[in-house]
C-alpha positions, -999 to 999 in steps of 0.1 A, spaced: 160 -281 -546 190 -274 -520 175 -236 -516 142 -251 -509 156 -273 -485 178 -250 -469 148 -224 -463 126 -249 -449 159 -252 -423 165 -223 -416 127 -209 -415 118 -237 -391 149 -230 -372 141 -193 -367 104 -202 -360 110 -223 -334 135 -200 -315 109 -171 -319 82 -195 -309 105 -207 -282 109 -176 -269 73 -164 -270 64 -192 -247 94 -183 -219 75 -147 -222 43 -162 -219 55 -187 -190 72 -158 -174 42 -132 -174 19 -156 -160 41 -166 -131 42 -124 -128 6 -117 -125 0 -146 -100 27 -133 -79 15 -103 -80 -23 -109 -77 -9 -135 -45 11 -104 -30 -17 -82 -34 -41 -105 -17 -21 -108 12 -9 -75 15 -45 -64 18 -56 -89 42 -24 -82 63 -35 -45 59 -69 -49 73 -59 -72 103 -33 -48 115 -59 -24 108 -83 -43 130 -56 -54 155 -49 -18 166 -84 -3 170 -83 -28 197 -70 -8 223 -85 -15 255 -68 -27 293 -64 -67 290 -96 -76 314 -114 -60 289 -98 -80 262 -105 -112 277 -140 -100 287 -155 -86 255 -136 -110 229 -161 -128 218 -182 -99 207 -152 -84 188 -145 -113 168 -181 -116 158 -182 -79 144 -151 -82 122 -174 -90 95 -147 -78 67 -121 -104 85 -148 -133 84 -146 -124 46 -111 -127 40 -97 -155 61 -114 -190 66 -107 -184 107 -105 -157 129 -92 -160 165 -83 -139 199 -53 -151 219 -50 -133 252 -11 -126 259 -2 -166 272 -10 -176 236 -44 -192 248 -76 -188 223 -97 -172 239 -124 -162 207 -126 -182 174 -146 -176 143 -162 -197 131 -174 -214 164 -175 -244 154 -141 -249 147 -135 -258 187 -105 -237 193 -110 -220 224 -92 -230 253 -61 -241 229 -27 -233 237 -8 -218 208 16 -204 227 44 -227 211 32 -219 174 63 -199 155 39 -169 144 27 -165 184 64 -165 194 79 -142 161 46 -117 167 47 -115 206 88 -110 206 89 -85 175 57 -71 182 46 -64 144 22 -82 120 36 -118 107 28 -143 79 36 -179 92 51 -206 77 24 -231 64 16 -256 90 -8 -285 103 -35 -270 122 -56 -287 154 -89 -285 135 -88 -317 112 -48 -317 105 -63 -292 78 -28 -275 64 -33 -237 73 -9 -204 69 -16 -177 101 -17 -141 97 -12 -124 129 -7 -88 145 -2 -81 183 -29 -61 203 -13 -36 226 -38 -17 253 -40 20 259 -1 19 276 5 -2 244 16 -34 267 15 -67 247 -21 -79 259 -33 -105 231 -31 -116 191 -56 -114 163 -53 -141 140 -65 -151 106 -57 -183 90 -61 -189 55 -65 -230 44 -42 -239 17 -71 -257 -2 -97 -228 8 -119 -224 -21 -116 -183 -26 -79 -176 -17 -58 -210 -31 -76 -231 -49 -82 -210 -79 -40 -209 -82 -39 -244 -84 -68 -248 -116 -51 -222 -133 -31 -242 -164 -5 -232 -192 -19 -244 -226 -33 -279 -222 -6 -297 -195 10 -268 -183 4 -257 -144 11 -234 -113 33 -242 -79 39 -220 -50 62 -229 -29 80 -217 3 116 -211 6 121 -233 30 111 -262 10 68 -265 18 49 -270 -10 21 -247 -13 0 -251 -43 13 -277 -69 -13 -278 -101 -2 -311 -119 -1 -338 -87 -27 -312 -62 1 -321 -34 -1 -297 -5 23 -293 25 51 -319 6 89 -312 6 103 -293 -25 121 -316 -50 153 -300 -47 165 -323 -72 155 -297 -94 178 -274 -102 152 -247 -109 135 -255 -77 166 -254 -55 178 -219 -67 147 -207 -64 148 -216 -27 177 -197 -27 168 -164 -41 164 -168 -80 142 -153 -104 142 -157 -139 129 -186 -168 149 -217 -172 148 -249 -192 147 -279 -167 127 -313 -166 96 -322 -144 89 -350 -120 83 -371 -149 119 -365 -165 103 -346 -190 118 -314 -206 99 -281 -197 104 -242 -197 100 -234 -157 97 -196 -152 105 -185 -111 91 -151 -96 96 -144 -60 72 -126 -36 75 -96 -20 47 -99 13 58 -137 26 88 -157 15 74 -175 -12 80 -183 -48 56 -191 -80 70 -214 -105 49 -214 -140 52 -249 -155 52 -256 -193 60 -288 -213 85 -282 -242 66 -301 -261 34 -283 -263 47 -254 -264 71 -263 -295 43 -279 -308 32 -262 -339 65 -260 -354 73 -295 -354 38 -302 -368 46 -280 -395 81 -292 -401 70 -327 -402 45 -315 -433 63 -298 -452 96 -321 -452 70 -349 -465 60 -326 -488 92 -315 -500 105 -352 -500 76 -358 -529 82 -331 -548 120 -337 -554 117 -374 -558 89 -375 -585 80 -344 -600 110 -323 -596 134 -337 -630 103 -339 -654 92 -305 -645 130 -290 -651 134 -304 -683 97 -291 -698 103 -256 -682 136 -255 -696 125 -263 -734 86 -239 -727 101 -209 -709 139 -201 -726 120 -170 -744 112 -158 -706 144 -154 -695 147 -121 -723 112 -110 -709 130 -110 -674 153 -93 -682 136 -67 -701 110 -67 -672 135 -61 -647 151 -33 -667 121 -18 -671 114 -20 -632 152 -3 -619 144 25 -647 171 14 -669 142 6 -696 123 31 -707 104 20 -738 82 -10 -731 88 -48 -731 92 -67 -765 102 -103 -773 90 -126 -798 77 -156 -789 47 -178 -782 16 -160 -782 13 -166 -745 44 -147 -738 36 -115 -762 3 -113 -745 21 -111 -711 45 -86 -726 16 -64 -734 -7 -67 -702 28 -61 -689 31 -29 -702 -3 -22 -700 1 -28 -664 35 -1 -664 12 22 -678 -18 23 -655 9 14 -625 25 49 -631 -5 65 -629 -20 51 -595 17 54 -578 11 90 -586 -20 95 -574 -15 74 -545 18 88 -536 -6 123 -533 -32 108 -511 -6 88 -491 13 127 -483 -23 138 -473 -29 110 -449 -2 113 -432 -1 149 -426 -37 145 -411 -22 119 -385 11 130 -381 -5 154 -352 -35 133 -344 -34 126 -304 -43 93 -307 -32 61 -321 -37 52 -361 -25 19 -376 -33 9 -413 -24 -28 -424 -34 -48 -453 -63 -70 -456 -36 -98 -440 -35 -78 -407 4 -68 -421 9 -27 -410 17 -4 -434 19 30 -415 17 43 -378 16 78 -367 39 90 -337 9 85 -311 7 51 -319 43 50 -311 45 67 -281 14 45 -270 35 9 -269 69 29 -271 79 12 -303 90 29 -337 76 28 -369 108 7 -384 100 -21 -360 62 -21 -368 59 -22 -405 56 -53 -418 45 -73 -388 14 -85 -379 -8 -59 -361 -21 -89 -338 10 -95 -322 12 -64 -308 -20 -73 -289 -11 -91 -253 -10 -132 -251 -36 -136 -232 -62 -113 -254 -47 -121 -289 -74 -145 -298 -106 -123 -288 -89 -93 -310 -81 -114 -336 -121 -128 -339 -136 -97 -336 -108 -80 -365 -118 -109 -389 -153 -103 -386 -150 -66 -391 -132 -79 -423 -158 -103 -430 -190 -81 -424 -172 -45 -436 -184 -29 -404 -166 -13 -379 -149 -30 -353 -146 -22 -311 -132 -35 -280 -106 -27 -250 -77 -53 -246 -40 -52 -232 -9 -41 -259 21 -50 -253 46 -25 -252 85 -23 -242 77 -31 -204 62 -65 -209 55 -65 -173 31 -37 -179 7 -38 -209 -12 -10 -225 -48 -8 -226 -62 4 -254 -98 15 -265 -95 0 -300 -118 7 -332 -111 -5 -369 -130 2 -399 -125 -16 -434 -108 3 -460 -124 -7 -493 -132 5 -527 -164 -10 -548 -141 -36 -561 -120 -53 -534 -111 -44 -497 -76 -30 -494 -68 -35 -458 -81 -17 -426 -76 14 -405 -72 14 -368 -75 40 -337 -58 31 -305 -64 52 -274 -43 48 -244 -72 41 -213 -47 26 -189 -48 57 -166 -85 57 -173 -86 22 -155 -65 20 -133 -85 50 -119 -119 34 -118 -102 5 -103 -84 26 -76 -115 42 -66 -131 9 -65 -107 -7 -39 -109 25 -21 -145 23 -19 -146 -12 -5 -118 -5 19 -136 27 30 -169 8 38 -144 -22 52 -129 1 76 -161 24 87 -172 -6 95 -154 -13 121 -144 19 131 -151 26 169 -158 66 161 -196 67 151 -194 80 113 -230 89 101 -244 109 67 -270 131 66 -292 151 41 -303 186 40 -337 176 59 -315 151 86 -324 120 71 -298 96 76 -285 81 43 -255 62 58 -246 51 97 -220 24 107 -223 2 138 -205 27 165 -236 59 155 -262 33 156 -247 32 191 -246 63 199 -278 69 187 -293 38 205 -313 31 171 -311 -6 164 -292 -19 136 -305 -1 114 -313 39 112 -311 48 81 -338 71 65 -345 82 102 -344 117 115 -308 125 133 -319 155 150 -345 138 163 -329 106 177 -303 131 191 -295 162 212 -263 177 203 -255 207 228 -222 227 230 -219 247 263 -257 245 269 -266 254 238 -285 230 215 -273 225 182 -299 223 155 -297 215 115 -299 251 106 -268 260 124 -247 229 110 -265 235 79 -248 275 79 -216 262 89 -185 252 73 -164 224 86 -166 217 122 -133 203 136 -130 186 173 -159 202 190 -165 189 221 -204 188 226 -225 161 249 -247 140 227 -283 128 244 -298 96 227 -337 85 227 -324 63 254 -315 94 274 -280 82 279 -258 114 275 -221 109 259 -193 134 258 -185 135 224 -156 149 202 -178 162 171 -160 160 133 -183 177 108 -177 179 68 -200 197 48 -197 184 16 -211 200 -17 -230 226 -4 -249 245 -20 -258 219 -47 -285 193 -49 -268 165 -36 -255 185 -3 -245 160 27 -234 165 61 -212 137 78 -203 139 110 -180 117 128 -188 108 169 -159 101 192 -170 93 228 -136 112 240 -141 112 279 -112 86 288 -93 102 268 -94 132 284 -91 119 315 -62 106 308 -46 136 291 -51 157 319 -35 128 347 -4 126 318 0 165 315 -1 168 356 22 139 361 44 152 335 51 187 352 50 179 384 70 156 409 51 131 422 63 125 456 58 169 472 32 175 444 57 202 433 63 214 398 93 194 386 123 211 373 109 210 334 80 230 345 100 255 366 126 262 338 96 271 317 81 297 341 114 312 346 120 319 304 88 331 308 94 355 341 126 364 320 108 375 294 84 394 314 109 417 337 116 445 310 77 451 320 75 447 354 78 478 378 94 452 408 119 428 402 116 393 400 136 374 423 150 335 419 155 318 453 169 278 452 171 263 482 197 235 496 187 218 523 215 208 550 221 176 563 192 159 549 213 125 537 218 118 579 182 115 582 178 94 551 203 70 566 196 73 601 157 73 597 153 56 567 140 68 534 104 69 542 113 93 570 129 113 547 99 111 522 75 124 546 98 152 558 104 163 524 66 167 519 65 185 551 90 209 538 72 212 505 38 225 521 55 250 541 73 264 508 38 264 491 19 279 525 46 306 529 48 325 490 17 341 469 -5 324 453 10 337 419 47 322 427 62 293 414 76 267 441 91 233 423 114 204 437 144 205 415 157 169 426 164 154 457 168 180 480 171 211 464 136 233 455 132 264 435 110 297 441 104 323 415 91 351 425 76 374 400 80 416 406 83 408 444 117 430 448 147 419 466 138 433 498 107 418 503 120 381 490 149 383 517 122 387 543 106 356 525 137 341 523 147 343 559 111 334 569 115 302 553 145 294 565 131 302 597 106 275 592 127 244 582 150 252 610 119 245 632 103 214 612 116 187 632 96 152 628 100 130 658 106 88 651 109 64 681 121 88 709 147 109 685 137 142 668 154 148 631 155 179 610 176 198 582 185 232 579 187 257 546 209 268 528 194 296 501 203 314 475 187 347 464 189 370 432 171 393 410 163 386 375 175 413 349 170 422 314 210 417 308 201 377 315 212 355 288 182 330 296 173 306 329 208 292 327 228 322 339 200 328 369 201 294 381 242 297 382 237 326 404 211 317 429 231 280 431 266 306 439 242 320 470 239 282 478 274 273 482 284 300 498 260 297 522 272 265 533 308 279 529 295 300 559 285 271 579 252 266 562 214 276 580 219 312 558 205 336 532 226 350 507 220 372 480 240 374 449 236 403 425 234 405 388 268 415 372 270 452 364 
């Protein structure tokens, strides 16, 4: 009676630690995947509006002008956030979607997500606050909008409600058991979602231990007590895209539940037995069974080997008959070990290399054997396995659907199939596994089953990669400025977003329509047809002129793929950029960027790279190349005697009569303030001193008259030959500045030439 009790102790003791611990795994994994699931759905929408956000780059009157239009188009953004808005750089709406929200004109300028956004100038998450449309509690996702210069010019916005039905709300109705719930919380103390009371936008009860460290950082599952002062298992995970936390809920009681049920039973139970039935039944086992204890014992020899004849005892008759069927049984025992011990050596040599998975249990669910794939698949060996309940092994959250469909497969002999989660070590990351078990039976009675496992995880997590990236694709061509368009062999159109409609001037929708014949594509006056795209490979920027029905005629910078050709299913997409500003401005940026912007001169950049390349050119050249700087003389007196505009224009004066006195072919560059450069390639040093002197000839005489007084400089110049012995533009430059100085050494107003070393 005291072992019986003592079991019943200990076993309820153990089984409610393990069950104790199986719910902190359960609590914890749930509070996992909703952080997660919550992370991803921000990171995406905070993905797409960024997205968004910077293929809005246009000047600032534009902005304002067209933003109305652009926040009706952002049909992906109207899917994902319960607001959409345009703020022009003051922090005044200036676009809202939907319309009826009454938004525009509003200053937001004071909101923390304008300031953080508009300072930092990257994409924020705000805290949650009260927003002007119905005190409704809100949380704002907003990126900056920069135009071509990328100047601060505006804000896209998205705000999500906190009770929206597709982004919160479903948090809030998911529950732990019967009574257990979800919160999510900020770490500065705003209640986001709470499941048991539905609060929103309500301080944090710091109170709470739990709560408080969470606040602070903390991650990890905890015993703690509710609002109520009731004991619970709280399980913390913090996010990664905001600076929030989800706490997983779960009353100790339910989740302790089904031991203390069972507890309670059997100690009634047990309680009976001892008080009324226990004594009587001692005394008359005691008298009935004394001849058993020498059939025990023989029994028990007989099982460790140390008997080898079989079992005798006298006795009732009852006990000689189970002597006999005992050694009846010994007999036909040895003979089916045997035989199984040769089919069980067979088996597992067949699975021992099978590449996938192969569990056999009993008919209680209890495994018996697994081959090395199975353990590789949930990274568990076979010592752990045996003996536990196949089931368990199958995740929380799919245990009962396995277990149904396993007992009918018992029940009906048939085969059984499905796909659900395993767990494995990494209980943050389950297995799936395409699962099939069969009966094992013989015409008498069902021994137990047999099951394959394969390992589909990658499989899945494939199929739903490509399915994200198919509705981000679509998402983003969408809104894509660049015309993106897909044709057939014969030019039907089987895909256009918004921007080729556009182009193409063919409504809203094109598709099955002709492209070749809504459009004129020509490349240097040549009209492309679908033949010659149909014979080429992959176009890559070609810069063609695009004519529409409409006859409106676009510069375009052409993208084509040609994709499967050859096959049945052969495509052509082509992408249309209208690249004409763009162009525009690359040329004004590589002029202004070479070039110095008050003479029109090169600047010094550009000269140094036409002399490395006159350098590299004079082992080829039958005349020599000659460098000439000049210095001009006294030009600071007429800066500050004339003033700086007088100086401007004399500069530029000076500057057209270096251009108008060289070739064509030289280089003449203003290499900062006042001091220019001249290269002159295979000219010879005779002929460059002529120029030389010529020019200083001509600044001599330049004279520019202001109020009654004439000013003018004088030059100083330097002359000398490039060489193959030069080192690179450094050396040349030192010389021709040496010619410089000591011109002015001489008393300035002179040419002098200084020779390569020997």
């Amino acid at each position: 009676m005291l072992s019986a009790l003592l079991v019943t102790v200990a076993g309820a003791l153990l089984s409610r630690d393990e069950l104790e611990q199986q719910a902190r795994n359960q609590v914890r994994t749930i509070a996992g995947l909703v952080a997660r699931e919550l992370d991803d759905r921000l990171a995406r929408r905070l993905e797409v509006l960024n997205h968004v956000a910077s293929n809005f780059t246009m000047s600032e009157a534009v902005f304002r002008a067209r933003a109305r239009v652009l926040v009706r188009q952002q049909a992906a953004l109207q899917h994902l956030f319960d607001g959409v808005y345009l703020m022009d750089a003051t922090g005044r709406v200036i676009a809202e979607y939907p319309e009826a929200y009454g938004q525009v004109g509003l200053d937001v300028s004071q909101r923390d997500y304008f300031q953080r956004a508009s300072t930092m100038l990257t994409p924020v998450i705000s805290e949650p606050y009260l927003s002007n449309y119905r005190d409704k509690p809100v949380v704002m996702i907003a990126a900056p909008v920069f135009d071509h210069r990328q100047r601060f010019i505006g804000m896209l916005g998205g705000a999500l409600t906190l009770k929206g039905e597709h982004f919160m709300e479903e948090f809030a109705s998911i529950t732990i058991g019967e009574t257990g719930y979800l919160g999510i919380a900020t770490r500065s103390g705003i209640t986001l979602v709470h499941g048991r009371t539905g609060e929103v936008m309500v301080p944090v009860r710091v109170a709470n231990p739990v709560l408080s460290a969470a606040m602070a950082g903390f991650e990890g599952t905890r015993q703690t007590e509710n609002g109520d002062g009731e004991a619970t298992i709280m399980s913390v995970q913090q996010m990664v895209q905001a600076p929030w936390f989800v706490a997983a809920v779960w009353p100790t009681r339910e989740a302790l539940a089904p031991i203390t049920r069972m507890v309670d039973a059997f100690a009634w139970n047990l309680l009976i037995v001892v008080l009324l039935i226990t004594p009587v039944a001692l005394w008359r086992f005691r008298r009935l069974m004394a001849p058993l204890n020498i059939l025990g014992k023989q029994i028990h020899q007989r099982h460790l080997g140390v008997r080898t004849v079989p079992v005798d005892v006298a006795g009732g008759r009852e006990i000689r008959q189970v002597a006999e069927i005992f050694n009846t049984v010994m007999d036909e025992r040895d003979e089916v070990m045997a035989s199984l011990a040769e089919r069980e050596a067979f088996f597992r040599s067949l699975t021992k290399s099978a590449p996938i998975g192969i569990v056999q249990t009993d008919v209680l669910g209890r495994i018996e054997f697994v081959n090395p794939a199975f353990e590789a698949i949930i990274e568990r060996s076979a010592a752990d396995l045996t003996q536990t309940y196949l089931f368990w092994g199958v995740y929380p959250d799919d245990r009962a659907k396995a277990l149904e469909g396993w007992r009918q497969a018992l029940k009906q002999q048939a085969v059984f199939r499905g796909r659900f989660r395993l767990q494995s070590r990494d209980e943050d990351h389950p297995v799936w596994g395409d699962v099939m078990t069969a009966v094992i039976e013989t015409p008498e009675v069902t021994l137990g089953t047999i099951t394959v496992v394969r390992d589909i995880s990658r499989e899945l997590a494939v199929e739903e990669a490509l399915r994200d990236e198919q509705q981000r694709a679509e998402g983003i061509l969408g809104v894509l400025q660049e015309g993106v368009l897909m044709v057939d062999t014969q030019g039907a159109i089987r895909y256009a977003n918004g921007a080729a409609s556009r182009f193409l001037c063919a409504g809203d929708d094109c598709m099955g329509q002709n492209f070749y014949q809504l459009a004129d594509i020509e490349l240097e006056g040549h009209r492309l047809g679908g033949d010659e795209f149909l014979a080429s490979h992959d176009m890559d920027s070609l810069y063609v002129t695009l004519r529409n029905a409409a006859n409106v005629v676009f510069d375009i910078d052409l993208t084509m793929l040609h994709m499967r050709k050859g096959r049945h299913n052969e495509r052509l997409v082509f992408v249309l950029r209208d690249d004409s500003e763009r162009r525009r401005q690359e040329e004004r940026l590589s002029w202004e960027a070479t070039h110095d912007s008050l003479t029109q001169l090169l600047n010094r950049r550009a000269f140094t790279a036409s002399l490395v390349k006159c350098l590299g050119e004079t082992s080829r050249q039958t005349a020599g190349s000659v460098l000439m700087l000049i210095d001009l003389d006294y030009f600071k007196p007429v800066n500050d005697e004339g003033g700086h505009l007088l100086g401007d224009d004399l500069l530029k004066q000076l500057a057209a009569l270096f251009r108008d006195s060289v070739r064509q072919a030289d280089t003449v560059a203003r290499l900062g303030g006042d001091e220019f450069g001249i290269i002159l390639p295979a000219c010879g040093l005779e002929r460059a001193e002529a120029l030389a002197e010529q020019i200083r000839a001509g600044a001599e005489g330049l004279k520019i008259e202001q109020e009654g007084r004439l000013f003018g400089v004088t030059a100083s110049i330097g002359l000398t030959e490039l060489v193959a012995g030069d080192s690179g533009p450094r050396e040349v430059m030192a010389r021709a500045d040496e010619g410089c100085y000591i011109a002015k050494s001489r008393g300035r107003n002179a040419v002098v030439i200084v020779p390569p070393p020997p």
